[in-house]
N, C-alpha and C positions, 0 to 999 in steps of 0.2 A: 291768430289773435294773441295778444301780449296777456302773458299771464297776469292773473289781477292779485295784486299785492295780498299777502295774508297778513290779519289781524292779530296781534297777540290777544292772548288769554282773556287779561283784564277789558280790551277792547272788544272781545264777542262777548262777554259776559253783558259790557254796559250797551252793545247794539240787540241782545237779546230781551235786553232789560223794558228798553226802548221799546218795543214790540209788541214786547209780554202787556205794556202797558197802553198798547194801543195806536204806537206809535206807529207815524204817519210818514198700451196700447193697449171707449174704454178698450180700457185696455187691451191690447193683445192678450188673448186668451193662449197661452201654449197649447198646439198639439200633444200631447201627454206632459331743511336748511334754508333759507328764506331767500329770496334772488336777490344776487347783489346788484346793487342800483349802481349805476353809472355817473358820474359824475358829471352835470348840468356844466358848459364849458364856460357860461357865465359869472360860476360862482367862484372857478380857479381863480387861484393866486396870480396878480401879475407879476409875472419876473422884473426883478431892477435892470433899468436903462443901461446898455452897455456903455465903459467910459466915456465920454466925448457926443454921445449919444445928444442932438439937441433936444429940448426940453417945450414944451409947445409954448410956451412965454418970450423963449428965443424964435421960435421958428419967424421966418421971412414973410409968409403966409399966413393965414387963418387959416385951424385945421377947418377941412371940409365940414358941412352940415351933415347928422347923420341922415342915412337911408332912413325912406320910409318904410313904416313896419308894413310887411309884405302881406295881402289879404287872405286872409286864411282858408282855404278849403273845405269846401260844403261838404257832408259827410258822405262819403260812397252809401250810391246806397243799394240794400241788399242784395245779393246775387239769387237765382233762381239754388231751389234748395232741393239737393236729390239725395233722402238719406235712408236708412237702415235702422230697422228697431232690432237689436241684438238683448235676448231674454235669459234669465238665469235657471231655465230649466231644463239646460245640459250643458258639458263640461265648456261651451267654446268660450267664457269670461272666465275660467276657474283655474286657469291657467297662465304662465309668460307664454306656451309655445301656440294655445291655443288662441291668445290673443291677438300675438303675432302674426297667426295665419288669418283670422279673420280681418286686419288691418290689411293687409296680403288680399285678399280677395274685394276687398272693397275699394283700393285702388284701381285693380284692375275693371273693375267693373264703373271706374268714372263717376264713380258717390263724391258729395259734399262732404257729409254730415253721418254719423250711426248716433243711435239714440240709444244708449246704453242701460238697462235695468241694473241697477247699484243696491237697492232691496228689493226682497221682492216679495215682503210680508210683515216691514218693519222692522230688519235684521239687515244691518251693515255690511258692505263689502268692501268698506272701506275704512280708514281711520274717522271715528264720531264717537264724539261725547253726547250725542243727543241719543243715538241708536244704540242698544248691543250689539257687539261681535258675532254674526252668523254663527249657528251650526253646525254649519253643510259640512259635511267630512270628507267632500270631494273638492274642496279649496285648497288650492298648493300653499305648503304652509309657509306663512310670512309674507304672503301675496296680497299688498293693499287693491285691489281689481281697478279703483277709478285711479291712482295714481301709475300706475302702470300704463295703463289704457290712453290716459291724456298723454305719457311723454308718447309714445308709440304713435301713436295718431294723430299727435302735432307734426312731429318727427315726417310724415308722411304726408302732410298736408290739408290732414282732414279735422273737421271739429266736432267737438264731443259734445253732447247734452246727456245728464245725468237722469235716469227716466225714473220716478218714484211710482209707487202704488198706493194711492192715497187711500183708500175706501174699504177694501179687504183684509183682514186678518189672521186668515187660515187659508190653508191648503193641505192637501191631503199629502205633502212630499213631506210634511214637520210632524206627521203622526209619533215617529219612531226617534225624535230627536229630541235632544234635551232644552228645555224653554230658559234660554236666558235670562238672568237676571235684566230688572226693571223692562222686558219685551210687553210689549202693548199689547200682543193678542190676550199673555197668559195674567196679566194684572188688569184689563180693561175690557178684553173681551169676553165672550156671551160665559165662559165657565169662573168668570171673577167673582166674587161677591156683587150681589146686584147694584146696589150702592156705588161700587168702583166700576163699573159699565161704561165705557163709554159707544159701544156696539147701539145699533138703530133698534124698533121694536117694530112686531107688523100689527095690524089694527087688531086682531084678534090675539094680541098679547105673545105671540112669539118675537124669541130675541133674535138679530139675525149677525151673519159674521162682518157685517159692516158698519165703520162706521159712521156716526150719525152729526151730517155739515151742520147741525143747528145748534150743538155743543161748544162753550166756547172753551174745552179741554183740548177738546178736537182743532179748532184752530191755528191754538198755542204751538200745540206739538207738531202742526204745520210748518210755522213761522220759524221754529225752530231747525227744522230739517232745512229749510231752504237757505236760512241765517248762513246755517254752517257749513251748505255747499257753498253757497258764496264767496264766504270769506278765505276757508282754508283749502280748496281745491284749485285746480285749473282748468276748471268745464268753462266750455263757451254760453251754456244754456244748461235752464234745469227744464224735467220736463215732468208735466203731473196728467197722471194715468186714473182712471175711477174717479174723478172729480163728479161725482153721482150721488143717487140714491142706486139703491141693489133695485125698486122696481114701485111702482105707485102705490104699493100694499106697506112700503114702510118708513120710516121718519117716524113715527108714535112713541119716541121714547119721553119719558115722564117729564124731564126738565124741558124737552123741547117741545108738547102740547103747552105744557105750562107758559112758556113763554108765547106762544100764539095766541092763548086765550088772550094774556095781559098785554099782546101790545094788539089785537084786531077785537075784543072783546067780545068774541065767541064762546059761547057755552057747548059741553058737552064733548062728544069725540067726532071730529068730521069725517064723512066717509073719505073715500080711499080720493073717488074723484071730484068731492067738491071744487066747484073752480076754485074759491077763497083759499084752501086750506094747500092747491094745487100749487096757486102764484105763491103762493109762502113759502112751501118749499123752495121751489126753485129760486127765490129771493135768498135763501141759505145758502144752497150750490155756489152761487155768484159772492157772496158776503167770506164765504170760504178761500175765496179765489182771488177776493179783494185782499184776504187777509196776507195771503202770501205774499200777493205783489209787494205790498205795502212794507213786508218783512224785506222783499230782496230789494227796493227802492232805497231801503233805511242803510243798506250796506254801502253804497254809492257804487258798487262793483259793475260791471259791463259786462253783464249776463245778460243771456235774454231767458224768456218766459215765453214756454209753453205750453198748451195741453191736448191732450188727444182726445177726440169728441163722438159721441153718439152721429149717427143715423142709419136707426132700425126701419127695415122696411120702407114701404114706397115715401119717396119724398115729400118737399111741400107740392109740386106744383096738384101729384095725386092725391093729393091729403085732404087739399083747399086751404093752404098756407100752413108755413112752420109753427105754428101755434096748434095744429091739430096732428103731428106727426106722432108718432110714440115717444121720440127721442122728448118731446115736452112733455108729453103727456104721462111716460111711465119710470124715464131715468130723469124728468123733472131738470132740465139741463135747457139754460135759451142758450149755447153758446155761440147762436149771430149776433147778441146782444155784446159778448165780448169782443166779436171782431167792428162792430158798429162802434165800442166805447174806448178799442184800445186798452182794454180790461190786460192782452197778454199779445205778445209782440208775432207769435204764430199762431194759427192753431189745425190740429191735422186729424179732419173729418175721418172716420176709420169706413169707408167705403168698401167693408167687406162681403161683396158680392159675388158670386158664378157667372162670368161671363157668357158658359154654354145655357144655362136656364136661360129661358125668354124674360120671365117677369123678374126675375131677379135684373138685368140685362138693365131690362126696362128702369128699375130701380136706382142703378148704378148714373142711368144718363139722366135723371130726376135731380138728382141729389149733385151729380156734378154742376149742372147747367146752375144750380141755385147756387152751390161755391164757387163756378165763374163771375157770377156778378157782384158777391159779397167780395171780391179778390179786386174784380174793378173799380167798385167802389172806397175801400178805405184803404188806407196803411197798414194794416194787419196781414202779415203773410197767411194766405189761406193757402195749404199743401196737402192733398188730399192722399189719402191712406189708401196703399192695395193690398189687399187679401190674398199673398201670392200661394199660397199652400191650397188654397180652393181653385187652383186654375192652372192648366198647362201652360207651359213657357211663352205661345201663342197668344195664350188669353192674358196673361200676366204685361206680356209688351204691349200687349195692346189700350189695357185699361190705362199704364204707365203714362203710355204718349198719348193719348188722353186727357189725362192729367192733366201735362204737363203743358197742353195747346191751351186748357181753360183754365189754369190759375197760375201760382206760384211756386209751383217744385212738384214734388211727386216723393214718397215715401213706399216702402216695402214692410210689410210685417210677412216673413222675418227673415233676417239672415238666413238661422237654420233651414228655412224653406220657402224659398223664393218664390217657389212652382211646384207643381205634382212632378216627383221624380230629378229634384234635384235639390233633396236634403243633404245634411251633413255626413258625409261618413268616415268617422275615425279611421278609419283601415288604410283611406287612398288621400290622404291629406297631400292640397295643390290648388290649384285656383278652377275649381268647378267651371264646365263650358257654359251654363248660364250667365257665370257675371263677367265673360269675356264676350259673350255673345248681348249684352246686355251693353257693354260700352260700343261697340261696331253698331250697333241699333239707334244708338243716340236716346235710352231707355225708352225706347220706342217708337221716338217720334220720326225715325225715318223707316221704320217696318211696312211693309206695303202686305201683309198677309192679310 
C-alpha cells in the first residue's frame, strides 16, 4: 500500500477540529521527512521545438485526434486476510532486533497482515501528540515501534494495522511506573478526582477501570487517536480492541444515566438487564464506533477500520439468536449490526475456544457457521479470531482452516503464542517450526489430521 500522505500541523489541528465538532484482541487478553512526490508527467515543462522542427500549423496533416481516455479499473478487491495479533506485553515490539525477527517469522509462515498493539493502556509507542510517551523501561531507547514496524513490514510485503485498546486503563504491569503526564488512566481514571472520571460505574456505585462509550470525552479522545494515526503514520489499518462495556453490571456513570433518562424518559436507576436501559447501551458501543469512523473518514486517508469483537460462550444458533448471546447481553456489543451497516471495513470475531473440550468445540462451530453467512452476506470482511495459546499446533491448524473455508481470512492471537509449546523464547531466536509448518499447511486448510 502507498503510504498515505501526512498532514502538517495546522492541517490535523483543523481535521481534529472538524471531529471534535462532530464532524462528518476483545481484546486479546495476554498470557502474563515527508515522501517526496513525484512529478505528474502532465504537468512538465515542454521543451522548445528543435530548429526546423515543423510546427503543427505547418504540418501537411491534421495532427491525430487524441486517444480515448482509457477506462479505469474497478478496484481489486480484497484478498483473503491471514494475520497476526503482535501484544506489547513482552520484548518482541520493544525492539529493531526483535522486530525484525518477528517480520522474519511471519513471512515465513505466509501472513498478510500482523495487527500490532501501539498502546496498550493509553501510552504511546510511537510519535503522538494525542498520547504520552510510554514508560516501559524495556523500549530501546529512541525506538518509534509503529514507524519502524511499517518500514519493516512494507519492506517484506506485509501490512500493518495499528491495534488500540479502547476500554481499559490499568494494568497491573504500570503499578511500578511512573504515570505520564496528561495519561488518561491517571487524570480520568477511577483514582482522578470524581468529577474528572471518565472510567464507567457498576449499578451499586463502584467505579470500574474502564471506560464508559456514552461519554462524549471518551469519543473525542477516540476521534483523536485515530485522526492521528491516519494522518502522520503509514499503517494500512487501525484496529480498535475493548470496543465494550467491561460487563452488563456497568455503564451507570452520572452523565451517562443522565443522559438516558433525557433522551428515553426513564425515571430512576434501571437494572442491570432491563431490556431499555440494555439496547441503550449497546446504541453507545456503536455511536462510539461511528464516532471513529466518522473521524478517519474526515481524513480522506486509505486506511481501513477495524475491530475485534465478542463471542462468549455458545453461539446464536444455541442461544436462540444473537440478541440472546452474552456477547449482547453482557459486553452489550451488536457487532453483526456493523458488518450488516458497513459500520467498519473488517471485523475479527475472537473465536477463543479449546478445540479438545467438546462444548467448547461445539461453541467454536456455533459461532463460525453464523460468521460464514454474515461474510456471505455483505462486504464487510468478516476474519475470525483463534485462540492459539489454548490449543496444540493440531488444534490451532485446524480451527485456522476452518476459518479460513467459512469466511474471509483467519487471524492468530498471538504471535508470542500460536499454540501450546510454541512460544517465544529469547534464548533460540529463528523462525520457530510452527510458522514454517503453518505455511506448508496452507494455515490449515490443507491439514488432513
Amino acid at each position: 500500500m502507498a503510504s498515505p500522505r501526512r498532514l502538517p500541523a495546522t492541517a490535523l489541528a483543523l481535521t481534529l477540529l472538524v471531529v471534535a465538532c462532530g464532524g462528518d484482541r476483545d481484546g486479546p487478553v495476554p498470557p502474563v521527512e515527508d515522501t517526496e512526490v513525484e512529478q505528474d508527467p502532465a504537468e512538465a515543462p515542454v521543451p522548445a521545438p528543435a530548429p526546423g522542427t515543423p510546427q503543427p500549423e505547418e504540418s501537411a496533416e491534421p495532427p491525430p485526434p487524441p486517444a480515448p481516455a482509457p477506462t479505469p479499473e474497478p478496484p481489486a478487491e480484497p484478498g483473503e486476510l491471514r494475520a497476526v495479533w503482535v501484544h506489547l506485553f513482552d520484548s518482541s515490539l520493544k525492539s529493531r532486533a526483535g522486530i525484525g525477527q518477528l517480520v522474519d517469522e511471519l513471512v515465513a509462515a505466509d501472513a498478510t497482515a500482523l495487527i500490532a498493539q501501539v498502546a496498550r493502556r493509553h501510552d504511546a509507542y510511537y510519535r503522538s501528540e494525542v498520547l504520552p510517551a510510554t514508560a516501559d523501561p524495556d523500549l530501546e531507547p529512541g525506538l518509534d515501534v509503529l514507524e519502524e514496524l511499517t518500514r519493516a513490514a512494507h519492506a517484506a510485503g506485509l501490512e500493518v494495522h495499528a491495534w488500540i485498546s479502547v476500554a481499559p486503563t490499568w494494568h497491573a504491569v504500570y503499578e511500578d511506573l511512573p504515570a505520564p503526564d496528561g495519561w488518561v488512566p491517571a487524570e480520568h481514571g477511577r483514582r482522578a478526582p470524581e468529577a474528572d472520571r471518565w472510567v464507567s460505574r457498576t449499578r451499586d456505585g463502584g467505579w470500574t477501570e474502564y471506560l464508559d462509550p456514552a461519554l462524549p470525552e471518551v469519543r473525542d479522545h477516540l476521534a483523536a487517536i485515530v485522526t492521528e494515526l491516519a494522518t502522520t503514520t503509514d499503517v494500512d489499518g487501525i484496529h480498535l480492541d475493548y470496543l465494550r462495556y467491561e460487563s452488563q453490571h456497568s455503564g451507570y456513570h452520572p452523565v451517562a444515566l443522565a443522559r438516558y433518562r433525557s433522551e428515553t424518559g426513564a425515571t430512576g436507576t434501571p437494572a442491570v438487564d432491563d431490556p431499555r436501559w440494555s439496547q441503550w447501551r449497546r446504541d453507545q458501543t456503536r455511536e462510539l464506533l461511528d464516532h471513529a469512523r466518522a473521524a478517519l473518514d474526515a481524513t480522506g486517508q486509505q486506511v481501513e477500520l477495524s475491530a475485534a469483537v465478542i463471542t462468549w460462550g455458545p453461539g446464536p444458533s444455541a442461544s436462540g439468536g444473537f440478541d440472546a448471546t452474552r456477547t449482547a447481553t453482557e459486553a452489550l456489543q451488536d457487532w453483526p449490526a456493523w458488518v450488516r451497516d458497513g459500520a467498519v471495513d473488517i471485523v475479527l470475531p475472537m473465536n477463543y475456544f479449546r478445540s479438545h473440550v467438546p462444548e467448547q468445540a461445539g461453541w467454536f462451530r456455533d459461532w463460525l457457521a453464523f460468521e460464514g453467512r454474515l461474510a456471505a452476506e455483505h462486504p464487510t470482511r468478516v476474519v475470525p479470531g483463534i485462540g492459539g495459546w489454548l490449543n496444540q499446533p493440531a488444534g490451532t491448524l485446524a480451527q485456522l482452516g476452518a476459518a479460513l473455508e467459512a469466511a474471509d481470512g483467519a487471524a492468530i492471537y498471538s504471535y508470542q503464542q500460536p499454540a501450546e509449546g510454541a512460544a517465544v523464547d529469547p534464548e533460540t531466536p529463528g523462525v520457530r517450526p510452527f510458522w514454517r509448518e503453518l505455511a506448508t499447511s496452507n494455515w490449515g486448510s490443507d491439514d488432513d489430521r
